[in-house]
LUMDOLO-544968 format. One record per residue: residue number from 1; residue in one letter; z negated, y negated, x of N, C-alpha, C in turn. Coordinates in Angstrom, 3 decimals. Atoms other than C-alpha are relative to their C-alpha. Last residue first. Example, Ala and Ser with C-alpha at 12.3 -4.5 7.8 and 13.67 -1.06 7.14 Angstrom:
BEGIN
+-----+------+----------+----------+----------+----------+----------+----------+----------+----------+----------+
| seq | type |     n_c3 |     n_c2 |     n_c1 |    ca_c3 |    ca_c2 |    ca_c1 |     c_c3 |     c_c2 |     c_c1 |
+-----+------+----------+----------+----------+----------+----------+----------+----------+----------+----------+
|   2 |    S |    0.060 |    1.190 |   -0.820 |   -7.140 |    1.060 |   13.670 |   -0.730 |   -1.090 |   -0.770 |
|   1 |    A |    0.000 |    1.190 |    0.890 |   -7.800 |    4.500 |   12.300 |    0.000 |   -1.200 |    0.900 |
+-----+------+----------+----------+----------+----------+----------+----------+----------+----------+----------+
//
This chain:
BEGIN
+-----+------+----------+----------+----------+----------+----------+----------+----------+----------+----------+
| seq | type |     n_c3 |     n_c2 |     n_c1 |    ca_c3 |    ca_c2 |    ca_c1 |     c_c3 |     c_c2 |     c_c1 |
+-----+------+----------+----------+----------+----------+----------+----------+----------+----------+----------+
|  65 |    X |    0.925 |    1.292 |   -0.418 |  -92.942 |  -92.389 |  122.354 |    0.137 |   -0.693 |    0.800 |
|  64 |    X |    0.219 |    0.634 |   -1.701 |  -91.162 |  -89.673 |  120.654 |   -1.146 |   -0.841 |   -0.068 |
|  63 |    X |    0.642 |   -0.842 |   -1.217 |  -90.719 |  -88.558 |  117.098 |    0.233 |   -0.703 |    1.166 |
|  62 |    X |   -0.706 |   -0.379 |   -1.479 |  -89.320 |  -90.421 |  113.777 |   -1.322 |    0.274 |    1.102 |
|  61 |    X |    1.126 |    0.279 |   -0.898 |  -90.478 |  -89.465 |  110.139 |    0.883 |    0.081 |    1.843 |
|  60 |    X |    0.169 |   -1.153 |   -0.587 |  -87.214 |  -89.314 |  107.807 |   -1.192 |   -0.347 |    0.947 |
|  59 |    X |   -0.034 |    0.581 |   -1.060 |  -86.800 |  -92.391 |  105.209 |   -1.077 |    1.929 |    0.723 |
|  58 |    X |    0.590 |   -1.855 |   -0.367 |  -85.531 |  -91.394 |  101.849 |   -0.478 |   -0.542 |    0.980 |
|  57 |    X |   -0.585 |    0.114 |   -0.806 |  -84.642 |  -94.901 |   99.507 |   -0.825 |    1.396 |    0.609 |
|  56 |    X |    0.955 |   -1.015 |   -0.262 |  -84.236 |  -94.230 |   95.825 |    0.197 |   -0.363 |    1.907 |
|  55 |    X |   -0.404 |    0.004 |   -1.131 |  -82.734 |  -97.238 |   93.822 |   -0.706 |    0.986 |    0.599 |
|  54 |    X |    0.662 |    0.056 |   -0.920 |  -82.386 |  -96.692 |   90.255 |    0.379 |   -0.026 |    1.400 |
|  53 |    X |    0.269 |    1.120 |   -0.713 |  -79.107 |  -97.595 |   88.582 |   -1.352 |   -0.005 |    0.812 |
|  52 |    X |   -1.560 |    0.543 |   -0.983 |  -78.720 |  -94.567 |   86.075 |   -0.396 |   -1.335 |    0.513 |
|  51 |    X |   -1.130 |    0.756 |    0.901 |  -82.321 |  -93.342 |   85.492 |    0.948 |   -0.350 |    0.830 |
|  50 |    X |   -1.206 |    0.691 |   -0.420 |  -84.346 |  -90.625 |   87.216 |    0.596 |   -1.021 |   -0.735 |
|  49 |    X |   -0.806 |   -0.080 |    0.112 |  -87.874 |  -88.877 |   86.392 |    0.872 |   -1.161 |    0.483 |
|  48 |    X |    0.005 |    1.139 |   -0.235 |  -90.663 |  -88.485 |   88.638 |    1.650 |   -0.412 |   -0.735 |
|  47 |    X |    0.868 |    0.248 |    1.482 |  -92.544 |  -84.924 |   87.446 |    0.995 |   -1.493 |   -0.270 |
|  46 |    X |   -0.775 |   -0.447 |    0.577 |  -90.683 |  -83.166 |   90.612 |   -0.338 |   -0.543 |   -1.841 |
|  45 |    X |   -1.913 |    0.525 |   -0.058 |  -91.043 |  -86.014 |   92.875 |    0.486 |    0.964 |   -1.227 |
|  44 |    X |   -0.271 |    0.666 |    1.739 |  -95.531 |  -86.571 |   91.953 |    1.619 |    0.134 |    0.026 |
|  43 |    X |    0.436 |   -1.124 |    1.227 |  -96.916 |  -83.952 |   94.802 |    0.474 |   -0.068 |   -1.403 |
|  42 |    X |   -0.551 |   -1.536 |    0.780 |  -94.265 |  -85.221 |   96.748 |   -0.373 |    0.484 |   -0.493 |
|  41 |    X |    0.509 |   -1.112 |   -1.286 |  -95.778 |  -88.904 |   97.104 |    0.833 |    1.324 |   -0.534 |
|  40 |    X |    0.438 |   -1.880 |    1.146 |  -93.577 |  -91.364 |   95.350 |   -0.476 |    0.782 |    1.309 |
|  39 |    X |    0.084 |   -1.441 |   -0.788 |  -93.724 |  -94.696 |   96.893 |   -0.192 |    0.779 |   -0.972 |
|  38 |    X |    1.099 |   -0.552 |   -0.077 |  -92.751 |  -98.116 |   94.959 |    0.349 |    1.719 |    0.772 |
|  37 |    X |    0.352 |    1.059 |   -0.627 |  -89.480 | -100.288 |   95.791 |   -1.686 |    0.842 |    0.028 |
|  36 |    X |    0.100 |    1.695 |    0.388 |  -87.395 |  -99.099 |   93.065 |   -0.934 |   -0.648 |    0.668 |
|  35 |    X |   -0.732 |    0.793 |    0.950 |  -88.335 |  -95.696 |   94.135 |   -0.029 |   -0.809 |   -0.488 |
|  34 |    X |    0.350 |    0.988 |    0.956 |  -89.655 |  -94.724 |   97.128 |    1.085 |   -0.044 |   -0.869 |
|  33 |    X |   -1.309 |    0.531 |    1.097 |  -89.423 |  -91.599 |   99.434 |   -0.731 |   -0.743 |   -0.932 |
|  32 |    X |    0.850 |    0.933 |    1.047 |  -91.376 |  -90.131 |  102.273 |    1.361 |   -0.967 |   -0.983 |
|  31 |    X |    0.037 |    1.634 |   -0.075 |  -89.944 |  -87.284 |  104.292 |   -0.424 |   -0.612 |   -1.240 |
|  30 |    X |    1.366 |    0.962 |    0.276 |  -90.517 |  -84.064 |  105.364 |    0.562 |   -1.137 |    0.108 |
|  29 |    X |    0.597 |    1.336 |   -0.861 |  -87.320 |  -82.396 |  104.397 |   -1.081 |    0.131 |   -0.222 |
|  28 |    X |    0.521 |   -0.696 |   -0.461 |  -86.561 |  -78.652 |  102.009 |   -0.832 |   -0.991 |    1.506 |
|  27 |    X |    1.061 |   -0.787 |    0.830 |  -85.036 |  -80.559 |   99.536 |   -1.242 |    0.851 |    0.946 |
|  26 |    X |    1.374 |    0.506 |   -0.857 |  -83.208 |  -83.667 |  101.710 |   -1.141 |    1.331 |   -0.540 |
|  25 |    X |   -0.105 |   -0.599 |   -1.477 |  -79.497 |  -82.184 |  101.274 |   -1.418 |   -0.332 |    0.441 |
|  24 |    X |   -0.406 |    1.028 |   -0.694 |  -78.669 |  -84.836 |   98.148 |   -0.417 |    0.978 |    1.372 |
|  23 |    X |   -1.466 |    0.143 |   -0.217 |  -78.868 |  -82.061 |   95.838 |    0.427 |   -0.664 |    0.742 |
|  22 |    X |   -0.478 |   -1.157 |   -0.296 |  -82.513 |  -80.982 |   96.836 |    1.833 |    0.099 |   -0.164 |
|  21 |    X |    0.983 |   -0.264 |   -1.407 |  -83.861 |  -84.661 |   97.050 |    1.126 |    1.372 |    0.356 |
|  20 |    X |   -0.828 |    0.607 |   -0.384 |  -82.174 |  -85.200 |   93.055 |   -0.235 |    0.440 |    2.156 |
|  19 |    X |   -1.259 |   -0.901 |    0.416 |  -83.643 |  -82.297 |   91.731 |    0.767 |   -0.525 |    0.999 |
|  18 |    X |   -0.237 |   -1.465 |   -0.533 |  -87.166 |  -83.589 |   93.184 |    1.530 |    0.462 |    0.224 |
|  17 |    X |    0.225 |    0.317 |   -0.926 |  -86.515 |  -87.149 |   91.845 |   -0.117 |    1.538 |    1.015 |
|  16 |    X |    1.698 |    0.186 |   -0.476 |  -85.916 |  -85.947 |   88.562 |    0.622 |   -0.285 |    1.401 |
|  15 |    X |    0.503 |    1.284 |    0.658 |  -82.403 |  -86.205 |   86.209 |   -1.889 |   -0.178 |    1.083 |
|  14 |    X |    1.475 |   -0.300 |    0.079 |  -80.082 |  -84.520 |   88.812 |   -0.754 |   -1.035 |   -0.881 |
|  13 |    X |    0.382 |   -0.785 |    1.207 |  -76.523 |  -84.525 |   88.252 |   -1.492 |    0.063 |   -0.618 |
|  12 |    X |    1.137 |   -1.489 |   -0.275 |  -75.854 |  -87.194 |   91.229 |   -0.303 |    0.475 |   -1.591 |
|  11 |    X |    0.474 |   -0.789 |    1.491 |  -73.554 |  -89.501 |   91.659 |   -0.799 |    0.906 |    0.264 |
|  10 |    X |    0.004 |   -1.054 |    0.255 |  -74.459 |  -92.129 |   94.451 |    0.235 |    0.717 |   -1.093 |
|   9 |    X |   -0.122 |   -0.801 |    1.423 |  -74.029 |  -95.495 |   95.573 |    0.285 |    1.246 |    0.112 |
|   8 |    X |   -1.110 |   -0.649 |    0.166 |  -75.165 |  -96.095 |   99.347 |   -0.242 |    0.198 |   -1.436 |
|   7 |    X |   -0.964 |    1.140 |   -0.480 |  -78.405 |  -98.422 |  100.457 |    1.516 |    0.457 |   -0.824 |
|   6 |    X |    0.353 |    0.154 |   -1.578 |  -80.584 |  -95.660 |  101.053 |    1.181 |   -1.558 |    0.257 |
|   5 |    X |    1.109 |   -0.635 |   -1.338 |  -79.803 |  -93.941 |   98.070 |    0.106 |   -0.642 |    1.270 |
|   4 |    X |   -0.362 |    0.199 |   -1.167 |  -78.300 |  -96.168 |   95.152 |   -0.899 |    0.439 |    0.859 |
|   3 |    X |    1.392 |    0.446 |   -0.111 |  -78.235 |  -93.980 |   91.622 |    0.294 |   -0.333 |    1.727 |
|   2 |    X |    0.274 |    0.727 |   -1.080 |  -75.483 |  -93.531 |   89.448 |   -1.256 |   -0.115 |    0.223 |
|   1 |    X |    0.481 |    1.361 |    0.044 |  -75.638 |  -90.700 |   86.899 |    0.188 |   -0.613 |    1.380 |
+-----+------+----------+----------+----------+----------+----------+----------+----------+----------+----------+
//
């Protein structure tokens, strides 16, 4: 299925939000992720299913000060 991550079209096999995380290289990340504009916490990514055309964006926690 298509699905746009972060801005970028994507295929991806995965039908959950989890699946998708771990094929896209983020599975084992801390980071916070929305779909279509709402937050998914990680307790809810592997329950959070997928459709073709969602938007998923990832955003990584930044460090310093």
């Amino acid at each position: 299925m298509r699905i746009e991550v972060n801005g970028e079209v994507r295929e991806v096999t995965a039908t959950t939000l989890a699946a998708a995380l771990d094929e896209l290289g983020w599975g084992t990340a801390k980071v916070a992720t929305a779909l279509n504009g709402d937050f998914v916490p990680a307790s809810a990514r592997a329950d959070q299913a997928l459709r073709d055309g969602d938007r998923l964006e990832v955003l990584a926690p930044m460090q310093g000060g």
